[in-house]
Kinemage of the C-alpha trace (Angstrom):
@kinemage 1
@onewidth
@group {chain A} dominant
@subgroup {mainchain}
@vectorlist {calphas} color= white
{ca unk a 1} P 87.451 169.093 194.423
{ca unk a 2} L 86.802 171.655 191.504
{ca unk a 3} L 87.980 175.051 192.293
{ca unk a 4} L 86.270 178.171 192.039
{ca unk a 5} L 87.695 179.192 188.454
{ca unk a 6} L 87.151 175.406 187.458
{ca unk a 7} L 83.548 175.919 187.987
{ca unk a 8} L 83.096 179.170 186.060
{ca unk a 9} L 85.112 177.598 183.244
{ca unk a 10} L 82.897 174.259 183.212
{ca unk a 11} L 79.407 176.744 183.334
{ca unk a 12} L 80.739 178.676 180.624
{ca unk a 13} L 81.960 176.058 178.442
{ca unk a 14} L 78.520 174.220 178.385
{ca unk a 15} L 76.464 177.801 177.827
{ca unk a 16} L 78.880 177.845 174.335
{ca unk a 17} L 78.447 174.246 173.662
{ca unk a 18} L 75.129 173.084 174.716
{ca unk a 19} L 73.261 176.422 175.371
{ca unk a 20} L 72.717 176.038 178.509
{ca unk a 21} L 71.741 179.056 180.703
{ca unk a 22} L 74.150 180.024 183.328
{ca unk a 23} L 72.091 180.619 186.134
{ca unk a 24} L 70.864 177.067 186.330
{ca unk a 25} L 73.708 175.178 185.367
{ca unk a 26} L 76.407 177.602 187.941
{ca unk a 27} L 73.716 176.404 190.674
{ca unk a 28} L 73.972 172.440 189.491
{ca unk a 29} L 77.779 172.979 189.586
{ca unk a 30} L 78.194 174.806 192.971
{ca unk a 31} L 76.289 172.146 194.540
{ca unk a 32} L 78.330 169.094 193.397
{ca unk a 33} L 81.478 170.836 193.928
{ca unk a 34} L 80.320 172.049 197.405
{ca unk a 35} L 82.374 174.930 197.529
{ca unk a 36} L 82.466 177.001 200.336
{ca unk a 37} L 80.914 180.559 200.433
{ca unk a 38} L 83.521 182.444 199.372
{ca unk a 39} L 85.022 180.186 196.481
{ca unk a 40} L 81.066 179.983 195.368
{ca unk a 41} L 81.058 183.776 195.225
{ca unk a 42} L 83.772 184.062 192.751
{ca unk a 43} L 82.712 181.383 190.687
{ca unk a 44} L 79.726 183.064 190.556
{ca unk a 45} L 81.367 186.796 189.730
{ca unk a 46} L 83.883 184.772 187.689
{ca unk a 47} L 80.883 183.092 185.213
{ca unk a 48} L 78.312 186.452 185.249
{ca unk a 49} L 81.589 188.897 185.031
{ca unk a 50} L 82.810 186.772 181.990
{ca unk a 51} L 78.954 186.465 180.211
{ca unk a 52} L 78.478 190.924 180.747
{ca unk a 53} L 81.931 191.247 179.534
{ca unk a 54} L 82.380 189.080 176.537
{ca unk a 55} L 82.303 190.957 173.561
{ca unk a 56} L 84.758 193.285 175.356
{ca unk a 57} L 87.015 190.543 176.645
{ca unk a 58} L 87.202 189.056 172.617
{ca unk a 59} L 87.924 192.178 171.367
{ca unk a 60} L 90.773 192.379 173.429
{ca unk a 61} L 91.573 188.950 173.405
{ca unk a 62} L 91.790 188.746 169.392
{ca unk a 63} L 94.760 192.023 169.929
{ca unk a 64} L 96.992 189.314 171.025
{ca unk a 65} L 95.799 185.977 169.507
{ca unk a 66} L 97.382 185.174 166.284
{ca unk a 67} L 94.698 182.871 165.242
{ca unk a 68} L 90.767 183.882 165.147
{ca unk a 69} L 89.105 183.265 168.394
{ca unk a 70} L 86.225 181.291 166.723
{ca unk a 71} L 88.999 179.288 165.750
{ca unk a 72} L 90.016 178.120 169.397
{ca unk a 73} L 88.793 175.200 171.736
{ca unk a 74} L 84.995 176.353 173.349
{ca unk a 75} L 87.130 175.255 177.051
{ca unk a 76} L 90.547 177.352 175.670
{ca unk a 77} L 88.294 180.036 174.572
{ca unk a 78} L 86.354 180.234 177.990
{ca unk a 79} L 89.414 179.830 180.089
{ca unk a 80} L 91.052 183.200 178.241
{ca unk a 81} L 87.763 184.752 178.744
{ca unk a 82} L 88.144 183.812 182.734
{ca unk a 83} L 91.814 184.332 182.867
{ca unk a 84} L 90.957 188.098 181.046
{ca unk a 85} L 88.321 188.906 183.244
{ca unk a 86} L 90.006 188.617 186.339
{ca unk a 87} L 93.007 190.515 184.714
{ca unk a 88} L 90.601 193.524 183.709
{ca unk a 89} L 88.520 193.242 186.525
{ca unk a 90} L 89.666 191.753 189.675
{ca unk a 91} L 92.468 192.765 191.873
{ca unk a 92} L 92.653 190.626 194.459
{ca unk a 93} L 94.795 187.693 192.913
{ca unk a 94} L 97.955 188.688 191.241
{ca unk a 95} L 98.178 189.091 187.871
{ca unk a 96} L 100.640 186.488 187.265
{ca unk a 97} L 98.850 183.976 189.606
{ca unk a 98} L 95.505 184.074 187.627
{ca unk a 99} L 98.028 183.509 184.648
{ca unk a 100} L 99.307 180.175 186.146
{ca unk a 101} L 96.036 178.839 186.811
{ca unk a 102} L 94.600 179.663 183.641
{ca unk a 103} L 97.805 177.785 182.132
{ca unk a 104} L 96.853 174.708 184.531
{ca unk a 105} L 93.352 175.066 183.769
{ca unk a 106} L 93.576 174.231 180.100
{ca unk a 107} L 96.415 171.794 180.644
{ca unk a 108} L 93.260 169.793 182.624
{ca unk a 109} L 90.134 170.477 180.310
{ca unk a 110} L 91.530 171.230 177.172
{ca unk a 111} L 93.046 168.203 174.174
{ca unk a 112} L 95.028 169.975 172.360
{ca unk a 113} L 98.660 169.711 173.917
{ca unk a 114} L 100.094 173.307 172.801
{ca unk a 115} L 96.848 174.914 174.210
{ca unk a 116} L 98.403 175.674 177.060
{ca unk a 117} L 101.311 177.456 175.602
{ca unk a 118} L 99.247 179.523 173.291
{ca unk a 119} L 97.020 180.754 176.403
{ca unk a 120} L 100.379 181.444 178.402
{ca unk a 121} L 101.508 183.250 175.007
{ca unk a 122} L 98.090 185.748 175.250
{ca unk a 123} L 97.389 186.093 178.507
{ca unk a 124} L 101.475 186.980 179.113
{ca unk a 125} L 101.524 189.510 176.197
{ca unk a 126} L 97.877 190.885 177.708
{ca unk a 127} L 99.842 191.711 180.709
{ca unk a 128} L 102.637 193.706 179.017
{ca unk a 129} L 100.152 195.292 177.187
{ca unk a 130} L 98.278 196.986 180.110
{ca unk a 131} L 96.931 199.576 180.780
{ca unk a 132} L 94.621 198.461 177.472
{ca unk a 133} L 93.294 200.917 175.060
{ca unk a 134} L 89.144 201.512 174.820
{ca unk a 135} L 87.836 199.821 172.587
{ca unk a 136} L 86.664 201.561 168.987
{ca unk a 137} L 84.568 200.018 166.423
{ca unk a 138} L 83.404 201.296 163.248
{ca unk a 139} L 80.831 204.070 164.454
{ca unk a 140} L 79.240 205.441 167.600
{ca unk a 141} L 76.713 201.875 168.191
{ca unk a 142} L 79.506 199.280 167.235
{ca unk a 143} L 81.882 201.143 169.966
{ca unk a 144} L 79.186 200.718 172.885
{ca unk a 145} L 78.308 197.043 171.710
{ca unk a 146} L 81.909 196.220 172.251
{ca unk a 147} L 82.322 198.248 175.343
{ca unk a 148} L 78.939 197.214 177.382
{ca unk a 149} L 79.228 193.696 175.871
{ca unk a 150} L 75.417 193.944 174.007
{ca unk a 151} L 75.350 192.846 169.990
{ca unk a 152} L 74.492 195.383 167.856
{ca unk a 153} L 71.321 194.952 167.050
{ca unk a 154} L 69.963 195.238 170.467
{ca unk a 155} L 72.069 198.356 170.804
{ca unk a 156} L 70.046 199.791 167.770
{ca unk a 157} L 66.927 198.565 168.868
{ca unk a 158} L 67.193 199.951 172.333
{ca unk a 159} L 68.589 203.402 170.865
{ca unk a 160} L 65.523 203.657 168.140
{ca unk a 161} L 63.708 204.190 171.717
{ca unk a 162} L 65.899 206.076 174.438
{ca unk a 163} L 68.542 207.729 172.145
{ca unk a 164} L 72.563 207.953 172.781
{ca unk a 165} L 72.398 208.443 176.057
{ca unk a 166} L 69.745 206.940 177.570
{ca unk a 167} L 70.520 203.518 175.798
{ca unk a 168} L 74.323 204.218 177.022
{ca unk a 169} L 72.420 204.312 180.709
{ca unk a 170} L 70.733 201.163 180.150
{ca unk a 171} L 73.410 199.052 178.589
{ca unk a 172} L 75.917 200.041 181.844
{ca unk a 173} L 72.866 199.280 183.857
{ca unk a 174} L 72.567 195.678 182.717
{ca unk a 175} L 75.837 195.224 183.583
{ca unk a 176} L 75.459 196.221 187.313
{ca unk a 177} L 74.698 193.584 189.854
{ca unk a 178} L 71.469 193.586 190.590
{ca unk a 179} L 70.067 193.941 194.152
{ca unk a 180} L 67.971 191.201 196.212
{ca unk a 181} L 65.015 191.914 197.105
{ca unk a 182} L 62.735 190.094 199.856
{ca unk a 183} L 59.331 190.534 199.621
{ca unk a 184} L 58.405 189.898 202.751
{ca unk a 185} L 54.861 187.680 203.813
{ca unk a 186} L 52.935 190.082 206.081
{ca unk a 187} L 50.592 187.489 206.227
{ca unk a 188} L 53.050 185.476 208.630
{ca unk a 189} L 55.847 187.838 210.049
{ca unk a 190} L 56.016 191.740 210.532
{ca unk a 191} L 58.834 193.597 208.045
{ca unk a 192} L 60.433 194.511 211.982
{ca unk a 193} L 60.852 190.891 212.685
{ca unk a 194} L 61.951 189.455 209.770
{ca unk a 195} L 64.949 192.209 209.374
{ca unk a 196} L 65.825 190.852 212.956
{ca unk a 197} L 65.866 187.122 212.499
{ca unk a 198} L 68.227 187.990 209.104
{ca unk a 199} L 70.514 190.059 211.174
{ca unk a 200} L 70.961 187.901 213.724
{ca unk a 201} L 72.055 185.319 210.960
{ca unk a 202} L 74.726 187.499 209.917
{ca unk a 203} L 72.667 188.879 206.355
{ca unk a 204} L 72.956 192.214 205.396
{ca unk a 205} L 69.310 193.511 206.005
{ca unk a 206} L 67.943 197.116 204.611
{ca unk a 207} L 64.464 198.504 203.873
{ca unk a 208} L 63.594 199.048 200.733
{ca unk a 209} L 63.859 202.900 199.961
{ca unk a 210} L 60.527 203.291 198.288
{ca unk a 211} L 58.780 199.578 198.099
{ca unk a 212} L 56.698 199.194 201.250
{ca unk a 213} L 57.114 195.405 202.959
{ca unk a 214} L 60.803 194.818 200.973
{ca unk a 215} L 64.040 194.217 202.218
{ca unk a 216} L 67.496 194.134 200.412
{ca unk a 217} L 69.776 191.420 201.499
{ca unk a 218} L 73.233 190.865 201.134
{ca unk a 219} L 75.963 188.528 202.365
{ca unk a 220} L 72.885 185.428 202.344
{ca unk a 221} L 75.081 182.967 201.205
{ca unk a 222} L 72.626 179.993 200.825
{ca unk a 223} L 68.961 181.219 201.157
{ca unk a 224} L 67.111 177.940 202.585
{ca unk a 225} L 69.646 177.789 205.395
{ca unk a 226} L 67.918 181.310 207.162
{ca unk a 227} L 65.512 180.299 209.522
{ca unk a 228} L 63.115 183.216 208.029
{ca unk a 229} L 63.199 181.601 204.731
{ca unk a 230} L 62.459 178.445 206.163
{ca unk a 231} L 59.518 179.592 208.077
{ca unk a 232} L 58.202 181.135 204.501
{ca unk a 233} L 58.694 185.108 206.156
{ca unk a 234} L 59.512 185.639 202.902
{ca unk a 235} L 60.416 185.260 199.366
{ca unk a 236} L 62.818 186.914 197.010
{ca unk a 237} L 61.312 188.847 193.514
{ca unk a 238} L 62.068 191.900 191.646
{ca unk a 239} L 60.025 194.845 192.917
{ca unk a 240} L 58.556 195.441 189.005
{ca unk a 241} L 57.215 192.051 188.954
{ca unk a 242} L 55.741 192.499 192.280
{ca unk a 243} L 54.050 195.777 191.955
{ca unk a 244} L 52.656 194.321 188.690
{ca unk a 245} L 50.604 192.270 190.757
{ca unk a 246} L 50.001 195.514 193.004
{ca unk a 247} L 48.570 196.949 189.735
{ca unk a 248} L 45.788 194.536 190.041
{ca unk a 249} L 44.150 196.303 193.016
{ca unk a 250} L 43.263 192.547 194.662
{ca unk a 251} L 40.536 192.623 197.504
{ca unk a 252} L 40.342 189.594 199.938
{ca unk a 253} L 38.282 186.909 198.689
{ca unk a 254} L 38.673 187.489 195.475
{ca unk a 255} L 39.384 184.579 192.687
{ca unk a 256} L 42.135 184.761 190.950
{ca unk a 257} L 43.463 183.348 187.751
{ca unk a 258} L 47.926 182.944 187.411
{ca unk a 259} L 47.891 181.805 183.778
{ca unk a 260} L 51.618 181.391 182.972
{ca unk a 261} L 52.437 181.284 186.929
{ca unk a 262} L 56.036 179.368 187.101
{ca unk a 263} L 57.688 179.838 189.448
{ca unk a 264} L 54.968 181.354 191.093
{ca unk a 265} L 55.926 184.712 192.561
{ca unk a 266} L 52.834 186.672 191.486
{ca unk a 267} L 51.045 183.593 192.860
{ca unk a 268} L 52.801 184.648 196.035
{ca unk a 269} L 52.429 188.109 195.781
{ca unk a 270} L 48.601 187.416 195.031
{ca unk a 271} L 47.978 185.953 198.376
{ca unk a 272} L 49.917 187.870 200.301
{ca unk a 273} L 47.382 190.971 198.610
{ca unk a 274} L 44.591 189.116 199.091
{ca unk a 275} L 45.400 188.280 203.023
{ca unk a 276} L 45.320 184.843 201.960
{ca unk a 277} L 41.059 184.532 201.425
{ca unk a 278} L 39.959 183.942 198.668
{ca unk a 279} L 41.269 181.304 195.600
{ca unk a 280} L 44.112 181.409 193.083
{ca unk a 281} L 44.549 179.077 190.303
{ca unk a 282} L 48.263 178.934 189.228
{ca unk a 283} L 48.879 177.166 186.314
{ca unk a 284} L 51.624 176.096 183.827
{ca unk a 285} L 52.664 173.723 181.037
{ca unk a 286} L 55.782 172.160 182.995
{ca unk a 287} L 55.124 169.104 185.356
{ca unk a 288} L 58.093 169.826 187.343
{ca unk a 289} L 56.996 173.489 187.932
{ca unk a 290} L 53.847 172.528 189.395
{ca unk a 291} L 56.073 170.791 191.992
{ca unk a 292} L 57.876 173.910 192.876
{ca unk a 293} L 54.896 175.982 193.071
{ca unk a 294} L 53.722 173.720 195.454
{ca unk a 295} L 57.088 173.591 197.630
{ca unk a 296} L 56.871 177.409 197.428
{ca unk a 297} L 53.263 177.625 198.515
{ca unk a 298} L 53.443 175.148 201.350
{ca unk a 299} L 56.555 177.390 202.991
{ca unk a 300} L 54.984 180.382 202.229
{ca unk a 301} L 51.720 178.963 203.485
{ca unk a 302} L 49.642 180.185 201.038
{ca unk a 303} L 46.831 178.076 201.290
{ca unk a 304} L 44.457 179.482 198.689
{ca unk a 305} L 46.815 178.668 196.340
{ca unk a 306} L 46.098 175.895 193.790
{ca unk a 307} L 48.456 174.916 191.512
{ca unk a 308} L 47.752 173.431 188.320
{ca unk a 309} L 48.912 171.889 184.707
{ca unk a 310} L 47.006 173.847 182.133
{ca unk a 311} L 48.290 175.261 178.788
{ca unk a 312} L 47.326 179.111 179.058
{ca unk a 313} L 46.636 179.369 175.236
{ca unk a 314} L 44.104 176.515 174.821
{ca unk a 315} L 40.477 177.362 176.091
{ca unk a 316} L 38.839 176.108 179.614
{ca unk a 317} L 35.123 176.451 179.035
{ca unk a 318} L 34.298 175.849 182.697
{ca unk a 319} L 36.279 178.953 183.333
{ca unk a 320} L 34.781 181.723 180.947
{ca unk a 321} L 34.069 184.651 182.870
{ca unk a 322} L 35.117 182.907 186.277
{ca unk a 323} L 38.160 185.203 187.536
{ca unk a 324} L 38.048 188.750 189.347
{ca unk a 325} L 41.280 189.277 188.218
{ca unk a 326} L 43.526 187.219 185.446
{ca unk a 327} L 47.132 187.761 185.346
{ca unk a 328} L 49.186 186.890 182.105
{ca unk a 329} L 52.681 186.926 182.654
{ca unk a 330} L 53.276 186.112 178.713
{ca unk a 331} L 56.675 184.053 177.432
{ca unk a 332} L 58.632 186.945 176.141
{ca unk a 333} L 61.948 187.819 175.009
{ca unk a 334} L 63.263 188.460 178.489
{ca unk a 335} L 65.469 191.250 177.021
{ca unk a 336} L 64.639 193.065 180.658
{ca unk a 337} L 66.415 190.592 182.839
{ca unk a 338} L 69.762 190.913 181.321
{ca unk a 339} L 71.669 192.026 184.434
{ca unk a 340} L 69.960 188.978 186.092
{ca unk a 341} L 70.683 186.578 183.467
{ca unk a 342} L 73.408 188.094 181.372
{ca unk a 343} L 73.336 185.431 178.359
{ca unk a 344} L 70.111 186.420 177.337
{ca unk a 345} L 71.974 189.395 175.513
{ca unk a 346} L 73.112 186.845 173.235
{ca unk a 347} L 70.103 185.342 172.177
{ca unk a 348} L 69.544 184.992 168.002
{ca unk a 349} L 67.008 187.455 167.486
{ca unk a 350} L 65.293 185.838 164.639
{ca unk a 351} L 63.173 183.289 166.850
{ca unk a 352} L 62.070 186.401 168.651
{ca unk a 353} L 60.116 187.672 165.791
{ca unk a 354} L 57.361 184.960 166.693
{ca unk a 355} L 56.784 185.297 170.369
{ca unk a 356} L 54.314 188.248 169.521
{ca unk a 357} L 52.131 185.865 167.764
{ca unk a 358} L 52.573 183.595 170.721
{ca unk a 359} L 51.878 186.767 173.456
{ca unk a 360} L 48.398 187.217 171.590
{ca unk a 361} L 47.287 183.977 171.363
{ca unk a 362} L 47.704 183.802 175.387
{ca unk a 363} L 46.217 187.435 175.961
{ca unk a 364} L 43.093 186.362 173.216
{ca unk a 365} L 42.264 183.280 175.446
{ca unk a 366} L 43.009 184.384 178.838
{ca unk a 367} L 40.639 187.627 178.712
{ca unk a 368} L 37.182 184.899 177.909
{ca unk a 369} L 38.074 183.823 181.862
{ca unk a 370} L 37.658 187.644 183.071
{ca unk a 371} L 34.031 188.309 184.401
{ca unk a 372} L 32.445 191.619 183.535
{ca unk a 373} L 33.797 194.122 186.062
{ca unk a 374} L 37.054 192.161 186.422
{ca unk a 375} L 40.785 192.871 185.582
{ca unk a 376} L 42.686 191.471 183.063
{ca unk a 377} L 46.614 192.216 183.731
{ca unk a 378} L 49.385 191.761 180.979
{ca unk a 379} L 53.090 191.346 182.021
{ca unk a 380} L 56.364 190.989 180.063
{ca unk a 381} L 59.657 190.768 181.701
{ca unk a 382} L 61.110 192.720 178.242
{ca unk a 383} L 61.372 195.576 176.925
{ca unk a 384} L 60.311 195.615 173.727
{ca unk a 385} L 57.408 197.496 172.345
{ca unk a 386} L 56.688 194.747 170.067
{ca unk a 387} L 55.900 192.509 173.235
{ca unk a 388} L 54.431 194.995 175.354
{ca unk a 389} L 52.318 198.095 173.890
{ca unk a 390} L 51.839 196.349 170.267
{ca unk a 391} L 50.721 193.455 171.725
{ca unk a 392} L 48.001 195.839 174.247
{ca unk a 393} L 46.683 197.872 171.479
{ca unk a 394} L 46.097 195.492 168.916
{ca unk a 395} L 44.120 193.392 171.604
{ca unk a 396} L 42.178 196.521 172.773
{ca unk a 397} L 41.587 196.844 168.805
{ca unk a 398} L 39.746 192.832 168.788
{ca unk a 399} L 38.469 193.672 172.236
{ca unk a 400} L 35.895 196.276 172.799
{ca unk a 401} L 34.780 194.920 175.833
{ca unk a 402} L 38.106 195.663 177.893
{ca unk a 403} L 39.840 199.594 178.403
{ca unk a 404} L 42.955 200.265 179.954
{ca unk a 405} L 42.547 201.183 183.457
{ca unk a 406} L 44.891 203.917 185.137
{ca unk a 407} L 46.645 201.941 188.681
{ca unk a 408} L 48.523 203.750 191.248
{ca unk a 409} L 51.981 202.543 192.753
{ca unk a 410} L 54.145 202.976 195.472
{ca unk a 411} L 56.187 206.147 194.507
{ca unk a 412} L 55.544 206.362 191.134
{ca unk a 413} L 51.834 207.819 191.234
{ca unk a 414} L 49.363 206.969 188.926
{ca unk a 415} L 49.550 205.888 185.478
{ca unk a 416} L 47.482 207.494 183.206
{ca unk a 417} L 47.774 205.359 180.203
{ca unk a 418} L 47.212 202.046 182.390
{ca unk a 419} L 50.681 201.293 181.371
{ca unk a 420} L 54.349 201.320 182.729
{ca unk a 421} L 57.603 200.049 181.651
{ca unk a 422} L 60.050 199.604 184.478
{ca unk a 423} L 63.749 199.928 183.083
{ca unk a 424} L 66.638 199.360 184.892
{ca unk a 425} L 68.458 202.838 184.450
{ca unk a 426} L 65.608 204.499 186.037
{ca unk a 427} L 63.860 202.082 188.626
{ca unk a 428} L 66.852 200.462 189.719
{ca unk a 429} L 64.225 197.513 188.824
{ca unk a 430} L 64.432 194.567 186.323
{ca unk a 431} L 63.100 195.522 182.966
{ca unk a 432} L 59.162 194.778 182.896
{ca unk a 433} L 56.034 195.859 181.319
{ca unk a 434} L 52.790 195.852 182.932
{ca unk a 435} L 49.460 196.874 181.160
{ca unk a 436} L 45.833 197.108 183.598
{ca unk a 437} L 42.429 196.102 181.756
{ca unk a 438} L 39.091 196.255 182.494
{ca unk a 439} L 36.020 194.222 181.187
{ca unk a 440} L 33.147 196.511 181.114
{ca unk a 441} L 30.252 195.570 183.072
{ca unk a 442} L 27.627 194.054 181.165
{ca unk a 443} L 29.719 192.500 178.568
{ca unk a 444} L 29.523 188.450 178.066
């Protein structure tokens, strides 16, 4: 049976190899390897602490390697980033252990037969090195890329908006973990009565300081094992992406279009608003996503739900001016999920440049299915301008017919500009962007 660190090195090795994204592949891997909760907790830390430390744990690294590290193995490369990590970071295995089993590590996954000399060779003069110095680059945004583990040019992107220290903020932000939040079905169970039946399970169960019907959990081990999960009392999402739906202002039997809906949590969050009366169409492009929209409506029991294939950037005739309210939650960048999904940082940015292109297209199309009166809601999970208040004000521009609407949210008040960006330094929330339109009356 693999062992924790054998896990977090295979996860690793196919993100630098195949590009595979961690979250997805750690979850395939933990399953066949069946570890038990607390092995699969530090293969987890072990593969997330290694992908929000990386750039730090090479710069280090390459102090004691006498051959560039592009230069190694992917697998020799990944174990010294694991091995390093736990060095730096953890402190409950002795150093020289987590030396050893590094050392046995790439004796198993790696070809070359003096690999496991060479990573004896670093990770032993690592060791005699500590305490190790901070790192220092070339000026004040190389230094931070290296020390929060963000490449440059998001660094300088993110600065251009918040300046030196409030892109310091977010960078150290991203790299904190992240906490879970239920949102929990008041359509089926009280908040009072699903914090019980998670207690009594042995979860770590508080209320939500400021979001009204949200819990944070910890210590859930595996989620579809609680009976309150299985009885669809609720489901987990970031409290940005749910108030984005709370933006909307839904009223029960309302119809609502879920353009780009996968994996269906403002679907959720729509009937759960909506007292389940009404109809929501959830669609997306992905046959096997329809299938998990489904599995997550039938627990939640969201009946009015009605998942669907449709591409939300080619036009439905049947559906112009149809929907109260249509949401488009846009493909974006997901720069705002970092501390969720940590190897987004390292995304090239030059593919990025044409997701704006892409963001209009689905905004252009989507708005035809608003009736006059209705609400048209944009949503990014980034944080980008770009993708967010570009994209709103050069459809405004094409669209006299719609006008940003002022919303009011739990604890944050109302929005004047019928805009908010959530960021993670401030709102303890995933980054997200969420913009509020309305089609006047009267318009066709």
């Amino acid at each position: 049976m693999a062992s924790a660190r054998e896990v977090a090195l295979r996860t690793l090795t196919a993100c630098a190899k195949q590009g595979a994204w961690s979250d997805g592949y750690l979850k395939r891997m933990l399953k066949e390897a069946q570890l038990d909760r607390r092995d699969a907790a530090l293969a987890t830390r072990l593969c997330f602490g290694v992908l929000q430390n990386q750039l730090l744990l090479d710069w280090h690294l390459s102090r004691f390697s006498n051959q560039p590290l592009r230069r190694l193995e992917v697998p020799v490369l990944c174990n010294l980033r694991v091995a390093a990590y736990q060095l730096l970071f953890l402190d409950k295995v002795p150093p020289s252990a987590a030396v050893n089993e590094a050392v046995q590590l790439t004796r198993t996954c790696c070809r070359n037969p003096r690999a496991a000399g060479m990573v004896n060779a670093i990770l032993r003069a690592m060791l005699r090195a500590m305490p190790l110095p901070e790192p220092q680059g070339a000026d004040v945004w190389e230094t931070l890329s290296i020390a929060t583990s963000h490449p440059r040019w998001l660094v300088e992107r993110f600065a251009q908006r918040l300046g030196e220290e409030g892109v310091r903020a977010l960078l150290h932000a991203d790299n904190a973990q992240p906490p879970m939040t239920a949102q929990v079905n008041v359509c089926a169970a009280t908040v009072e009565a699903v914090a019980d039946s998670l207690s009594g399970e042995g979860v770590g169960v508080q209320a939500h300081p400021w979001m009204p019907n949200c819990l944070i959990l910890s210590g859930t081990g595996n989620l579809e094992r609680l009976s309150a999960y299985q009885k669809g009392w609720f489901y987990v999402q970031d409290c940005a992406a749910r108030l984005a739906v709370t933006a909307a202002g839904l009223q029960p039997g309302q119809r609502v279009l879920d353009c780009c809906a996968a994996p269906g949590g403002k679907s959720f969050a729509a009937a759960i608003d909506l007292g389940n009366q009404g109809e929501i169409v959830s669609c997306d492009i992905h046959p096997h996503k329809i299938a998990l929209m489904e599995a997550g409506r039938n627990r939640l029991g969201a009946s009015i739900m009605r998942p669907m294939l449709q591409n939300a950037a080619q036009p439905v005739a049947a559906w112009r001016g149809q929907f109260d309210t249509v949401i488009t939650d846009v493909p974006c960048s997901g720069l705002g999920i970092i501390r969720k999904k940590p190897d987004i940082r390292y995304k090239d940015p030059e593919p990025l440049a044409g997701l704006p292109e892409v963001q209009r297209r689905i905004l252009d199309n989507c708005s035809a299915y608003v009736r006059p009166g209705g609400v048209l809601l944009y949503a990014t999970c980034t944080l980008l301008e770009a993708e967010n208040e570009e994209i709103v004000r050069s459809f405004l521009a094409g669209h006299q017919d719609f006008a940003l609407e002022a919303f009011q949210l739990p604890h944050w008040g109302v929005q004047q500009e019928g805009m908010m960006t959530f960021w993670p330094h401030i709102h303890d929330t995933d980054g997200f962007f969420v913009a509020k339109l309305r089609r006047m009356e009267g318009t066709q």
